[in-house]
N, C-alpha and C positions, 0 to 999 in steps of 0.2 A: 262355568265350573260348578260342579255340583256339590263338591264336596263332606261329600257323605265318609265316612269313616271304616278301610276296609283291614280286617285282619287276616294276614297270611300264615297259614300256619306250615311251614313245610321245610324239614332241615336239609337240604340239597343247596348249600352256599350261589349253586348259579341260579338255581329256580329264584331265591332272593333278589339278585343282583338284576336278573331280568324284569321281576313284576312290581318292586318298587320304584325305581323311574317311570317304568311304564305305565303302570296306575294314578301316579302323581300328576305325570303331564296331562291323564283324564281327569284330571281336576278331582281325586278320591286323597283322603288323609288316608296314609298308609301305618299300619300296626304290625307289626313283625314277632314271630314265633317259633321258635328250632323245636321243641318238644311238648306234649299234649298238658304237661303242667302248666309252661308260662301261658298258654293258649288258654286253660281254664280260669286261670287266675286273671288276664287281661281282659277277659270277656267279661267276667264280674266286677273290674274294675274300672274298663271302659267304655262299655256297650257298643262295641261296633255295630255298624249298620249292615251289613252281612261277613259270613268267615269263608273263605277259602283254605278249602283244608284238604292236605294230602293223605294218603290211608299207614304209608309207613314210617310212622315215627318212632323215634329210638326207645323213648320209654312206654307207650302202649300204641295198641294200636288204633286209629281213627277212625272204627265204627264204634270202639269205645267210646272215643270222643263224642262221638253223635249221640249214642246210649246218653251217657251221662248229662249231654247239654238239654238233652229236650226232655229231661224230669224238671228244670226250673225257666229255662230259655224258648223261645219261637225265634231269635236269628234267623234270616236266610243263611245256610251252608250249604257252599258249592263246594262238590268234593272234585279236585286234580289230583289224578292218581295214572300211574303207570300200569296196575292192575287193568286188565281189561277184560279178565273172567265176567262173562253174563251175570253168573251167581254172585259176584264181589259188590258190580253194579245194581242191582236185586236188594242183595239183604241191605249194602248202606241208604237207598233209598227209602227199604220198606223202615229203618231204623229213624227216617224223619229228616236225611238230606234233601235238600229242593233241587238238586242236579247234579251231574258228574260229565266231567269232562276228561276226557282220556289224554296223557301227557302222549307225545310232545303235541302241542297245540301253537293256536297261534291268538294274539295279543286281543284280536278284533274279534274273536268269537269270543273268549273270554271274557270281555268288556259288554257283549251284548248280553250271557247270561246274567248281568250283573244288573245289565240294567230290568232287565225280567225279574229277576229277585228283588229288585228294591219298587219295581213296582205292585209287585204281589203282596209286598209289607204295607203298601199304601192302600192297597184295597182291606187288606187283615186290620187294619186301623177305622175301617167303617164305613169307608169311600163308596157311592155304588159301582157295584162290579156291570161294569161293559168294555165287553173286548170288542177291540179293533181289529180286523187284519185287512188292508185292501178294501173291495167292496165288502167283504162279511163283517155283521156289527151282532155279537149276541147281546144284550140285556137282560140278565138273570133277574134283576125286579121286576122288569115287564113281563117277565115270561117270553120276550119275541127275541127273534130271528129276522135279520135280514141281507140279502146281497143284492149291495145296487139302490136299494130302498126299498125292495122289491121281499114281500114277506115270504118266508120258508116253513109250511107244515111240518112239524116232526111231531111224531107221540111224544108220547109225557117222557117214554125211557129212553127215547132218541134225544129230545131235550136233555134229562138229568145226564146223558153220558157226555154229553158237548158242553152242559154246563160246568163238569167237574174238570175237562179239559181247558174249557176257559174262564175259572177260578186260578187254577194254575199259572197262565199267564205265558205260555210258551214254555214252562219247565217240563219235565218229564214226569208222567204220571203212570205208577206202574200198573201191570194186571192186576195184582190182587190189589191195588190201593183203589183201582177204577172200579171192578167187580165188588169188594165188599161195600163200598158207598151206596153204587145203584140198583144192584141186585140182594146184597145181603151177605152176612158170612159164611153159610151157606154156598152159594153160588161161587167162592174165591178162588176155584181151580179151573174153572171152566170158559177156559180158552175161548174153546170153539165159538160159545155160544156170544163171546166177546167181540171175536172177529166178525161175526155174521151181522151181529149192530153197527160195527165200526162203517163195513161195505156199507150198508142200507144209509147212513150217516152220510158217506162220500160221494154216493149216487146224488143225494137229496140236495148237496152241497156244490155240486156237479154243473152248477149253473151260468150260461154265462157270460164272460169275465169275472169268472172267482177265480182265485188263483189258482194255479196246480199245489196238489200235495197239501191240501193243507191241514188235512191230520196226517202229522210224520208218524211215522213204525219206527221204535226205537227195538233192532231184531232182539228176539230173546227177553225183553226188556218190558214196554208196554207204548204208549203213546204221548204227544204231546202236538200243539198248534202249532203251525208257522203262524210267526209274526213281521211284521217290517222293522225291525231291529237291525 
């Protein structure tokens, strides 16, 4: 049991009914929320360990929430939302959510982004960041790369675009959040030149027994790792 502390923020009485049993038997304290007030107000009162937050709540709306929490907060926030507009998913991420998961869903994917987010909170606490997945182990202190144990050449911008993917931790990291990091703000619109790193990454990754897929394309959206989650 982990028992890490999670706030649900989402007024749909079945959405409640379903994710607090079901979070509890994962060994998580559950925090309950119908409207983006008691949500602002629990957060500052109880510090949950990540929020799950829906986009349509009765008195504002949940990129609000997002806006407003990340002027004082870094929580992980996973947004569930029934929205499934590209653009919905886009501006709440670019607003400072660490993922979105599109309603109806199911229990065990849920669970896994959770555990993704609470461990990206352990790395943001000073941990050194090395991802796992499979054979692939990146080491952003070391600066290496390897599958199998076996080292992996990449340029410096083939590095910084894998490193920022796995800082993340298997969350969703969008275009422009990938683009303005390692190419500059400038560079924020420029797809193309994104995708062309992404291929040249997945060749080089390509090794193997690496897993398949293991930078996912979230469509419209931007990228993110597989993990064994």
């Amino acid at each position: 049991m982990s028992g890490e502390r999670i706030l649900v923020v989402d007024d749909e009485p079945q959405i409640q009914r379903f994710l607090k049993p079901s979070l509890t038997a994962a060994g998580y304290q559950v925090l309950t929320a119908e409207n983006a007030a008691e949500a602002l107000q629990l957060v500052a009162l109880k510090s949950p360990d990540v929020i799950i937050l829906d986009l349509g709540l009765p008195d504002r709306d949940g990129k609000d929430v997002i806006r407003e929490l990340r002027g004082w907060s870094q929580i992980p926030i996973i947004v569930v939302s029934a929205r499934d507009r590209e653009a919905e998913k886009i501006d709440a991420l670019d607003l400072g959510a660490d993922d979105y998961v599109n309603k109806p869903f199911g229990i065990g994917e849920l669970t896994a982004r959770l555990r993704a987010a609470l461990r990206h909170t352990a790395q943001a606490k000073g941990e050194t960041v090395r991802f796992v997945s499979g054979p692939l182990v990146v080491d952003i202190a070391a600066h290496a790369v390897t599958i199998d144990n076996k080292p992996i050449k990449l340029t410096r911008k083939e590095f910084d675009l894998l490193a920022i993917l796995a800082r993340n931790g298997g969350r969703i990291v969008t275009h422009r959040q990938i683009l303005t990091a390692v190419w500059g703000p400038s560079h924020a619109q420029d797809l193309q030149y994104l995708r062309v790193f992404i291929g040249q990454l997945r060749q080089k990754l390509a090794q193997p027994g690496s897993p398949r897929d293991l930078i996912l394309t979230e469509p419209g959206v931007g990228y993110r790792l597989a993990t064994e989650i």
